[in-house]
C-alpha positions as CSV (number, residue, x, y, z in Angstrom):
1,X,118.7,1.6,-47.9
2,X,119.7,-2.0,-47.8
3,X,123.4,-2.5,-49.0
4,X,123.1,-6.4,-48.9
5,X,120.7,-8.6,-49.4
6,X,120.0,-12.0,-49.0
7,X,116.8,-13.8,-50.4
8,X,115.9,-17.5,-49.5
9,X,119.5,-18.5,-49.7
10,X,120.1,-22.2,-49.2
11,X,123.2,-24.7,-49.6
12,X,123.7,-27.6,-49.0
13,X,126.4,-30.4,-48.1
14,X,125.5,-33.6,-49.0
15,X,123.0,-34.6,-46.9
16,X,123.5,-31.6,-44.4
17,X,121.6,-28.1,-45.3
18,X,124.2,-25.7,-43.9
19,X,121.9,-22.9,-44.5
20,X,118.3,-23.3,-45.1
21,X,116.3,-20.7,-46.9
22,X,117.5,-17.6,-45.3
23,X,116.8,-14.7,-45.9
24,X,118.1,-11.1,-44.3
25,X,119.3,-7.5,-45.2
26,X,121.6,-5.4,-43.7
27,X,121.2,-1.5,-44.0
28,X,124.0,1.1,-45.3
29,X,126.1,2.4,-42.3
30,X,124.4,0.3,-39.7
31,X,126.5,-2.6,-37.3
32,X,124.6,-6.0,-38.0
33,X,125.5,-9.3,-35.9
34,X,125.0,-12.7,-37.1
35,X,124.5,-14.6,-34.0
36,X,124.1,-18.6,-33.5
37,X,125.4,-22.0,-31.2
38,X,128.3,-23.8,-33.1
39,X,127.0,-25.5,-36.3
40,X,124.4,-22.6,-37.1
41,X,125.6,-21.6,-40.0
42,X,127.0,-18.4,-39.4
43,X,130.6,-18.8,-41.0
44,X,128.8,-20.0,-44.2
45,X,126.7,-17.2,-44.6
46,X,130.2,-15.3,-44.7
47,X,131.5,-17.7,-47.5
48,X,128.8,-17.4,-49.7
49,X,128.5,-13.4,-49.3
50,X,132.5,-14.0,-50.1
51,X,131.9,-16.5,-53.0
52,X,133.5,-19.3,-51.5
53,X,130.5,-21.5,-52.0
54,X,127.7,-21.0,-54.4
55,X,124.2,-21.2,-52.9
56,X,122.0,-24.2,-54.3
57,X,119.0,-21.6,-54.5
58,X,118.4,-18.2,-53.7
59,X,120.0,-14.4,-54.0
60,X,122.6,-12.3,-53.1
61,X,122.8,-9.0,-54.2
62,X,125.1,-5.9,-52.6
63,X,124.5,-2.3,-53.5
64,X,122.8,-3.2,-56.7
65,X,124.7,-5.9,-57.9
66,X,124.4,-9.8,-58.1
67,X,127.0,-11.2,-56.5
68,X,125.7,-14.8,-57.9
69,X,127.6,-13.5,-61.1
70,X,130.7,-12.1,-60.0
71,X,134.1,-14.3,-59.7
72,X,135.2,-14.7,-56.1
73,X,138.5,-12.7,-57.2
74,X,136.1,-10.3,-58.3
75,X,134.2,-9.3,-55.0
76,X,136.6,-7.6,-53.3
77,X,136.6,-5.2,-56.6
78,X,132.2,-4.5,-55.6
79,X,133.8,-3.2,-52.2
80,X,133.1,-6.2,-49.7
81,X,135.9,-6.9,-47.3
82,X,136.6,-9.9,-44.6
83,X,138.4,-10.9,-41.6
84,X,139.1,-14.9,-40.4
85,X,138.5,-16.9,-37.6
86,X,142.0,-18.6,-38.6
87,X,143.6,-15.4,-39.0
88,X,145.1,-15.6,-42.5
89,X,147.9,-12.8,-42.8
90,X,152.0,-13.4,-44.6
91,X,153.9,-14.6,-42.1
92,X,157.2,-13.5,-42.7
93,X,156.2,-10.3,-43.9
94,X,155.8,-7.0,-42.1
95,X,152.6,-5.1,-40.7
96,X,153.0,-2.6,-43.7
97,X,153.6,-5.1,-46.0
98,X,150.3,-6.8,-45.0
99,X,148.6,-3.4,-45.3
100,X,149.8,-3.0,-48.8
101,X,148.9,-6.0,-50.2
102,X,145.1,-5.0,-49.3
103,X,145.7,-1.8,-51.3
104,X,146.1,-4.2,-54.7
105,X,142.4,-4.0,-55.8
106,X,143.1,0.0,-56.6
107,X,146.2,-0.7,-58.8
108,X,145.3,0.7,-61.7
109,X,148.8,0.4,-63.9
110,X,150.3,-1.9,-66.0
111,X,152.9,-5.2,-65.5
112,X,154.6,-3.1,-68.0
113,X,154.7,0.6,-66.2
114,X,155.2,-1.1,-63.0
115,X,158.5,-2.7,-64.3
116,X,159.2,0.7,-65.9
117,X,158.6,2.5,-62.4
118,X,156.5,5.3,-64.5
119,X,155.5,8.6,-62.7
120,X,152.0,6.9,-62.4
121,X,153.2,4.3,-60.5
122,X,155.2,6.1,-58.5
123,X,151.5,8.5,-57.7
124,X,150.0,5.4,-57.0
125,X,152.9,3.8,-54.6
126,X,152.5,7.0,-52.9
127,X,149.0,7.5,-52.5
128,X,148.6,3.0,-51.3
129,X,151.7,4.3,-48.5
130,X,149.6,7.4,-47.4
131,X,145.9,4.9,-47.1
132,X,148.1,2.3,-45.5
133,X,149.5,4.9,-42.7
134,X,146.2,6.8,-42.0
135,X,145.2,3.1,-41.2
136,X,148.0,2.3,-38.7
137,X,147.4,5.9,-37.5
138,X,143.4,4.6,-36.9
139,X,144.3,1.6,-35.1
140,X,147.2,2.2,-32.7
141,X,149.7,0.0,-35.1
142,X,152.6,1.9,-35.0
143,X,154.7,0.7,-33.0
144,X,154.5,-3.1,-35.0
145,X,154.3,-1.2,-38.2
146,X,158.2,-2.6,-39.3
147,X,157.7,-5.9,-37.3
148,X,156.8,-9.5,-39.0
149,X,153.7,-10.6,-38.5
150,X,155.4,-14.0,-37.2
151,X,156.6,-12.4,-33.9
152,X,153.5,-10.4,-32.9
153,X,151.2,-11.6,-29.9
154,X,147.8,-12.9,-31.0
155,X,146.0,-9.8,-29.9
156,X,148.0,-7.4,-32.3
157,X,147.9,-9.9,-35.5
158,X,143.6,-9.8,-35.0
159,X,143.8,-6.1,-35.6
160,X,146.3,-6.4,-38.9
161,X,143.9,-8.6,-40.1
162,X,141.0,-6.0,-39.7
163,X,143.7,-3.7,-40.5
164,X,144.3,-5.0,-44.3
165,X,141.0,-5.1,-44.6
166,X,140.5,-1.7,-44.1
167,X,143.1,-1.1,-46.5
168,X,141.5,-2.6,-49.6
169,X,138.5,0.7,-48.7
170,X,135.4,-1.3,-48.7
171,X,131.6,-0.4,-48.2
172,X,130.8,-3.7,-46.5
173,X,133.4,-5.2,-43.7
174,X,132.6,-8.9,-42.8
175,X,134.2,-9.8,-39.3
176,X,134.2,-13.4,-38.7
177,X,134.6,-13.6,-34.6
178,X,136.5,-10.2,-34.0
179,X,136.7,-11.3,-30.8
180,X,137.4,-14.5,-30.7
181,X,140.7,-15.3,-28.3
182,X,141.3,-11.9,-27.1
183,X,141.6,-10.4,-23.9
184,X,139.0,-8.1,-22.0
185,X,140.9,-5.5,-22.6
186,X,141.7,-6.0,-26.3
187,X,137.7,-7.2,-26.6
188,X,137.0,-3.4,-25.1
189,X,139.7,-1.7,-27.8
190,X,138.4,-4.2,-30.1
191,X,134.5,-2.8,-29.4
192,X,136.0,1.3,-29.6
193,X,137.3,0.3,-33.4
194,X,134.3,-1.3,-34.5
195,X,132.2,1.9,-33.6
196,X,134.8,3.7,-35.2
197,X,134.7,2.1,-38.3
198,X,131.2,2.5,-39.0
199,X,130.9,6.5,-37.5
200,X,134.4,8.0,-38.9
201,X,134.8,5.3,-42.2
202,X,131.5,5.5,-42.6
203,X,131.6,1.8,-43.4
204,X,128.9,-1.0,-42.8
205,X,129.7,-4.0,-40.7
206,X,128.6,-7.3,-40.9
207,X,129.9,-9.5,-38.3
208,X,129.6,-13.3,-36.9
209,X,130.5,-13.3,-33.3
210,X,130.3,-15.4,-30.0
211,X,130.9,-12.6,-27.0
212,X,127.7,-11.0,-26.6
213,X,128.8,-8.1,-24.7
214,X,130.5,-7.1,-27.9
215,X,127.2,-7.8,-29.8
216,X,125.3,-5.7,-27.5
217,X,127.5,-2.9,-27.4
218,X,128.2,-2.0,-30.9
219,X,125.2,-4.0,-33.3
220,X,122.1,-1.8,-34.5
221,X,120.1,-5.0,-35.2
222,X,121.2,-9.2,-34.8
223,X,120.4,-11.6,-36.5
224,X,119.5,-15.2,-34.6
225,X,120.3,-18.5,-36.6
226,X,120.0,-22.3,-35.7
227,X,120.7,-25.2,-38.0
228,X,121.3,-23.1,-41.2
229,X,117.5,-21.4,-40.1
230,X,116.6,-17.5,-38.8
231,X,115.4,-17.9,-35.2
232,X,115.1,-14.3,-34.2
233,X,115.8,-10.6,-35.8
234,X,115.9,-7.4,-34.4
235,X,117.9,-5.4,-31.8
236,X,120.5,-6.7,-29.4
237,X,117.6,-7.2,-26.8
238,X,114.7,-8.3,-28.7
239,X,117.0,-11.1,-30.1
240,X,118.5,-12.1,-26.3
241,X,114.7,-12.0,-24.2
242,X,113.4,-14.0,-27.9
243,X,111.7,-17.6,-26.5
244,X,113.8,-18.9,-29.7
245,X,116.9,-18.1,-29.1
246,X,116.8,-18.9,-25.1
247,X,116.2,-22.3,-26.0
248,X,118.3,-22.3,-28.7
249,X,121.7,-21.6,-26.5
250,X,120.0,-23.0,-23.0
251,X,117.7,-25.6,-24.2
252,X,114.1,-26.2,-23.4
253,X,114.5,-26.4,-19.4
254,X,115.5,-22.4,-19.6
């Protein structure tokens, strides 16, 4: 059963069509890759799944819903989750602190109880702290969990990212370059969680990425874009051996 959908989506910047008329759905609990040379359009499709931009036509629905009438503060609420290329975490504020915020579309108490301290807040503090720690447990954080997110190498701070993501319990994960500026080692550890996520979370991923090792190794089906258009859909290989998408990345001499 598809989980999100995307119908004839197109926007447009000025005179520049970022993405033009596409259209693609990813299945529940599968690993889909979104796949493209700079410019293709791939970080756009993210913003407008995340209601950063509004489409000039088409639809987006996930798991039943239009997401063409829900408030960008809102999505996160449907269950749809998302990493940065520029990772975008607090600073000065510690792993678990991070973690926590990500727990703040489950608060279900008042300004008022809160300030109060009520027994149901105190349930709910308690029950965010477990989430948070069965999260650091998952992903090898704890040593860093006490440490600001200012000091930690580049590497570790990719994973909080996925991390607080993972806090906020979604259906849908969006990774925006998971890879991007690791190591072959932390790419490899990187690969092991993503698998992870989707078999023990049961979650669905939905990732843009560059390293096509990674794409190979953990996608169920890719999609191919170039200038804002599909080139090529299918599985990892179909999509690499595709006449399209050769000359897409090597040019017509390939």
């Amino acid at each position: 059963m598809s989980l999100l959908e995307l119908d004839n989506v197109t926007i447009r910047f000025g005179g520049l069509t970022a993405v033009d008329g596409l259209s693609f759905s990813v299945d529940e609990g599968e690993v889909f890759a979104i796949v493209g040379p700079n410019g293709a359009g791939k970080s756009t499709v993210f913003n407008l799944i995340s209601r950063f931009y509004d489409p000039d036509e088409g639809t987006i629905r996930f798991d039943g819903h239009d997401l063409l009438k829900v408030r960008p503060a809102g999505v996160a609420a449907y269950g749809v989750a998302r990493t940065f290329q520029n990772i975008e975490l607090f600073d000065h504020a510690t792993v678990l602190q991070n973690l926590l915020v990500g727990r703040h579309r489950h608060r279900r108490t008042s300004l008022l109880s809160e300030i109060l301290f009520t027994p149901s807040v105190r349930r709910q503090e308690l029950e965010s702290r477990e989430k948070v720690e069965e999260i650091i447990d998952f992903l090898d954080l704890q040593p860093y969990r006490e440490k600001m997110i200012a000091g930690l190498p580049y590497g570790v701070r990719k994973v909080v990212e996925v991390a607080r993501a993972l806090a906020t319990e979604p259906k849908l994960l969006l990774l925006d370059e998971p890879a991007s500026g690791l190591s072959v080692e932390e790419t490899t550890d990187m690969r092991w969680w993503i698998d992870d996520i989707r078999r023990q979370m049961g979650i669905t991923v939905l990732m843009v990425e560059h390293d096509m090792g990674l794409v190979s190794s953990v996608s169920d089906r890719v999609l191919a874009m170039a200038d804002g258009a599909r080139l090529a859909l299918g599985t990892p290989e179909e999509v690499q051996s595709d006449p399209a998408v050769i000359e897409a990345y090597l040019g017509k001499a390939a």
